[in-house]
C-alpha positions as CSV (number, residue, x, y, z in Angstrom):
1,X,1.6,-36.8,31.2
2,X,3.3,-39.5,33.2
3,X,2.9,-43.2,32.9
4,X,2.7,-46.6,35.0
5,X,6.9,-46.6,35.2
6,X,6.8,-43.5,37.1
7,X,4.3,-44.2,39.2
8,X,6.2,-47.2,40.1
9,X,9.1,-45.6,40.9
10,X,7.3,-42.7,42.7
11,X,5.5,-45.3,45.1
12,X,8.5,-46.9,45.6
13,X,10.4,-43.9,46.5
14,X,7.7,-42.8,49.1
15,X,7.3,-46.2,50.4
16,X,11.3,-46.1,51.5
17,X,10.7,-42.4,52.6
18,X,8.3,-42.3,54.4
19,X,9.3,-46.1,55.9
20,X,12.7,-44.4,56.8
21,X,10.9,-41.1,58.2
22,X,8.6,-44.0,60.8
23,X,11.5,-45.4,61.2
24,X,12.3,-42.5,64.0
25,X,9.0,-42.3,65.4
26,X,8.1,-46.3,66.0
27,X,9.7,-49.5,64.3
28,X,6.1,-51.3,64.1
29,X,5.3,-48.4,62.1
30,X,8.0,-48.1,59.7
31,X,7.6,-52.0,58.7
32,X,3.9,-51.8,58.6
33,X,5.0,-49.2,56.0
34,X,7.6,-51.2,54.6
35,X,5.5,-54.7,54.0
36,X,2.3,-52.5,53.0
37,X,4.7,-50.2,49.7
38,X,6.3,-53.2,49.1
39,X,3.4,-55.6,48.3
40,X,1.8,-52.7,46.9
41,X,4.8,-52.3,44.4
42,X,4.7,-55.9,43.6
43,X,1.0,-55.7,42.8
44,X,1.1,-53.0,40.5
45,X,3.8,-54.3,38.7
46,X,2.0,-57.3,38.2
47,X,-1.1,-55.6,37.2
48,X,1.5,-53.8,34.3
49,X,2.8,-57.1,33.4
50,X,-0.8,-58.7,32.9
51,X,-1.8,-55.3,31.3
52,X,0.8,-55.6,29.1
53,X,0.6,-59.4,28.3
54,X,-3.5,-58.9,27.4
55,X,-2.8,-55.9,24.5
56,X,-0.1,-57.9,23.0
57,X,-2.1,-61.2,22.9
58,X,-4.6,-59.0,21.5
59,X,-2.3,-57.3,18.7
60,X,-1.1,-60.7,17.8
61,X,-4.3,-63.3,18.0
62,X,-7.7,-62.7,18.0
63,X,-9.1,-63.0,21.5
64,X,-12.6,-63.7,22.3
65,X,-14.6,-61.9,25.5
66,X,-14.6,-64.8,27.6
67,X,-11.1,-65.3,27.5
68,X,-10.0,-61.4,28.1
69,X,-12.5,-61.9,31.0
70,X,-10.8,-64.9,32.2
71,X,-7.0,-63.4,31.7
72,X,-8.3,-60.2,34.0
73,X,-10.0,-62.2,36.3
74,X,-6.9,-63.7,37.0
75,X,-4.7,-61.2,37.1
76,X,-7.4,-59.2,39.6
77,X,-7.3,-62.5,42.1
78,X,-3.4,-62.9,41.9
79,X,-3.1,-58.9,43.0
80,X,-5.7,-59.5,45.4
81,X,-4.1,-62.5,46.9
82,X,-1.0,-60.3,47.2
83,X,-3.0,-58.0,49.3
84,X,-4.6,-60.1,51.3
85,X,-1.1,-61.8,52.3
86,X,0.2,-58.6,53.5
87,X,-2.7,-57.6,55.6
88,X,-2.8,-61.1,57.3
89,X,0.9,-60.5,58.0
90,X,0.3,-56.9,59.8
91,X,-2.7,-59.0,62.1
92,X,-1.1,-61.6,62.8
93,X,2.4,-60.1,63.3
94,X,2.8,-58.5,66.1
95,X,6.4,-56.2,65.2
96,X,4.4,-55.0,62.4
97,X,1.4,-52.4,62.8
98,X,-1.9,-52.7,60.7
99,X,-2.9,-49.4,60.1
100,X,0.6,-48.9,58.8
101,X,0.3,-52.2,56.3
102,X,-3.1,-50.8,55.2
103,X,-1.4,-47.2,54.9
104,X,1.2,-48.7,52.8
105,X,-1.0,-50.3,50.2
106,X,-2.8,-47.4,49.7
107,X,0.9,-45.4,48.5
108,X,0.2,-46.3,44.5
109,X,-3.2,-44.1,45.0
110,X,-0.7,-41.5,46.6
111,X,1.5,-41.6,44.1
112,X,-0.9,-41.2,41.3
113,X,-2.4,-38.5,42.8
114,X,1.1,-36.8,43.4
115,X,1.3,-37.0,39.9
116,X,-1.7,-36.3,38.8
117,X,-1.1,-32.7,40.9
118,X,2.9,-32.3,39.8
119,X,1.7,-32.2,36.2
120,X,-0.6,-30.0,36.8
121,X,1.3,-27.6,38.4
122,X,4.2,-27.9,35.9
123,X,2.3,-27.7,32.8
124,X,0.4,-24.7,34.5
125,X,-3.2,-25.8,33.9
């Protein structure tokens, strides 16, 4: 199986791939790319960091529903803002194409799935 590092690093490796491969083809392109991997890097490894921060709070203490709730809900509207940044820069921006931005945050579900279909193929089931 493969976990969140590699996942990280495999989105971070397509995201300056495929932002180089653009990078031929149309420069509003390649930093849509660019902004979208990056931001979408940053939010997952934030969404790590807060995964990681509520199981060892919960390990160590005894936390109640309302305040796992709370430390998710937080956690979902700091990733969220994240996202919301970079697709208000690819709109606004006009060196920097949307569709690309919005391509880019989508590269963590890539990568997952990349995964998801390497292990497949390498453990043979």
């Amino acid at each position: 199986m493969f976990n969140e590092n590699d996942v990280l690093r495999t989105t971070l490796v397509f995201t300056l791939g495929l932002s180089a491969l653009a990078l031929f083809w149309n420069v509003q392109v390649s930093l849509g790319l660019l902004l979208g991997g990056l931001m979408s890097t940053l939010a997952f490894q934030l969404m790590i960091i807060d995964g990681k921060a509520l199981l060892r709070k919960t390990t160590t203490e005894q936390i109640s529903q309302r305040g796992a709730y709370r430390s998710t809900l937080v956690g979902f509207a700091k990733r969220y803002i994240l996202y919301a940044l970079a697709l208000v820069v690819g709109i606004l921006n006009p060196s920097v194409n949307f569709l690309a931005t919005l391509a880019g945050l989508l590269l963590p579900r890539l990568a997952i799935l990349y995964h998801l279909f390497f292990g497949r193929t390498r453990r043979g089931t």
